[in-house]
C-alpha positions, 0 to 999 in steps of 0.5 A, a space after each residue: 323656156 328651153 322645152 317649149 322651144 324644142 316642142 316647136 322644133 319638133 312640130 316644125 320638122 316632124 312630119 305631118 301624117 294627121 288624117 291619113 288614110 281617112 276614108 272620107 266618103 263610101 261604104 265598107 260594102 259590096 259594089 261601094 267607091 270609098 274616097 281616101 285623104 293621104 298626104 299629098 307626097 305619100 305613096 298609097 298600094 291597095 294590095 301590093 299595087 300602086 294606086 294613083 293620089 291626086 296633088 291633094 291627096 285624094 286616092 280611091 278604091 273600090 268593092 267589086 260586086 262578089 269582093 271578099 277579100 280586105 283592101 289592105 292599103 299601106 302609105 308611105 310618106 317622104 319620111 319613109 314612115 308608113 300608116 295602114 289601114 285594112 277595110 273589108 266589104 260588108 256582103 249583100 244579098 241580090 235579086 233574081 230579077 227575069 226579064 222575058 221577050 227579049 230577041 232570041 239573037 239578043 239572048 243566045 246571038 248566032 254564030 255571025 255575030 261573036 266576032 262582033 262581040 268579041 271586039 266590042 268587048 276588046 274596045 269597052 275593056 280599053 275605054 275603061 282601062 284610062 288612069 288620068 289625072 283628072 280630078 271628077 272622082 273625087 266630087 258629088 255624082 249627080 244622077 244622069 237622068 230621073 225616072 223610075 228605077 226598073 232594074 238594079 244593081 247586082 241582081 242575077 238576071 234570067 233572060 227568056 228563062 236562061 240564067 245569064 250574067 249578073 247585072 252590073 248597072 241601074 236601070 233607069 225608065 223614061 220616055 225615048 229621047 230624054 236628055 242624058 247628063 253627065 253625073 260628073 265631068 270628064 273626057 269622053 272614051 267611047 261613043 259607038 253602037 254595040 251589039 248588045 248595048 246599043 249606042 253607048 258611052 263610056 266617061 272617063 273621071 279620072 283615076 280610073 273611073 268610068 261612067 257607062 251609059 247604054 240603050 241610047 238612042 244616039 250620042 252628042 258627044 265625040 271621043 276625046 271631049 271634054 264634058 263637064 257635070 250636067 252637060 247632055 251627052 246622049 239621049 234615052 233609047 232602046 237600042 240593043 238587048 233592051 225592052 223598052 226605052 231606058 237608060 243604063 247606068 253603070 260604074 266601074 274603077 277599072 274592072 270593078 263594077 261598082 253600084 251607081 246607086 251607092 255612089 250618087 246617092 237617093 235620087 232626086 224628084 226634083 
């Protein structure tokens, strides 16, 4: 009797470290978010820095495009005791992809212009720089718009013949003005019009991740809006370096770019 009493003591006070560091969601690939189950008062690092665990213990993380190296995650709970878990990304092979009779100015801009791209990169880093608390990370993306995938991510682009940076993003094909959705709800960071992107949009989910739509032909939304899932946020266009009407879809988790695709999963017909 004395032993089966001391059993549920222990059980009572010992704490309750099951499940954690479970990855419940993602891919050990490049371009991958993987979701992460931890104990709701533990402390998570990924490589030395503190990542944010929301107050029912989901954190996240995520593979760059060219990542490597092993995400090594340590928790540590209120008891002081610690639960590691190491994941390295598996490599893909990407694309080549040539896109020819883009502007000549959208490919090599002219000197009048980089001031312009400069701050236009200052103020895309800043809107995906937020780490809110806002718990839309954590839930199934759906995809902003249907139609036909014409670009993927990661491929290394060739534009008008010159070898350009990879990209980051899914292109999605359909006719101007289709009604672009949020895949999953958040505030809104940005709605401008940039050089190279056109109207844009940046969505904050919170924990640092961010959807970004380009090419639109205008915004519905304003800069520090609530937005929730499938609520119309912009409309398909072609402004900027863009071809022909289409939406660009891209992810990132601070300054990784990570793969839509992988992340809202087969598109729906439907």
């Amino acid at each position: 009797m004395r032993i089966i009493l001391l059993y549920l003591i222990a059980l009572v006070i010992a704490p309750n470290t099951a499940g954690s560091i479970e990855v419940t969601r993602g891919k050990l690939l490049q371009g991958s978010l993987l979701l992460l189950q931890v104990d709701t008062s533990s402390t998570v690092t990924v490589n030395g820095e503190t990542i944010p665990v929301s107050a029912n213990g989901k954190a996240i993380v995520g593979f760059h495009r060219d990542e490597t190296e092993p995400l090594h995650i340590i928790e540590t709970l209120k008891d002081g005791s610690k639960k590691e878990l190491t994941l390295k990304p598996k490599l893909r092979v990407y694309r080549e992809q040539r896109i020819n009779g883009l502007p000549e100015n959208m490919v090599t801009p002219p000197d009048k212009v980089l001031k312009r791209i400069v701050e236009d990169r200052k103020q895309v880093t800043k809107a995906r720089s937020y780490s809110t608390s806002i718990n839309a990370f954590e839930k199934i993306f759906s995809w902003p718009i249907k139609g036909i995938i014409t670009g993927t991510y990661g491929t290394k682009r060739i534009l008008n013949g010159k070898p350009r940076a990879p990209h980051y993003g899914i292109d999605i094909a359909a006719p101007k003005g289709t009604p672009v959705r949020a895949p999953q709800a958040g505030i809104i960071r940005m709605a401008k019009n940039l050089y190279f992107t056109g109207w844009t949009i940046i969505l904050d989910h919170g924990h640092g991740l961010s959807s970004t739509f380009l090419h639109l032909s205008g915004t519905k939304a304003k800069v520090g809006q609530r937005v929730q899932k499938n609520q119309i946020i912009g409309n398909v266009g072609s402004t900027g370096r863009s071809t022909g009407p289409h939406l660009d879809w891209r992810i990132n988790l601070l300054k990784k770019r990570l793969d839509p695709h992988l992340i809202a999963g087969k598109m729906s017909r439907k």
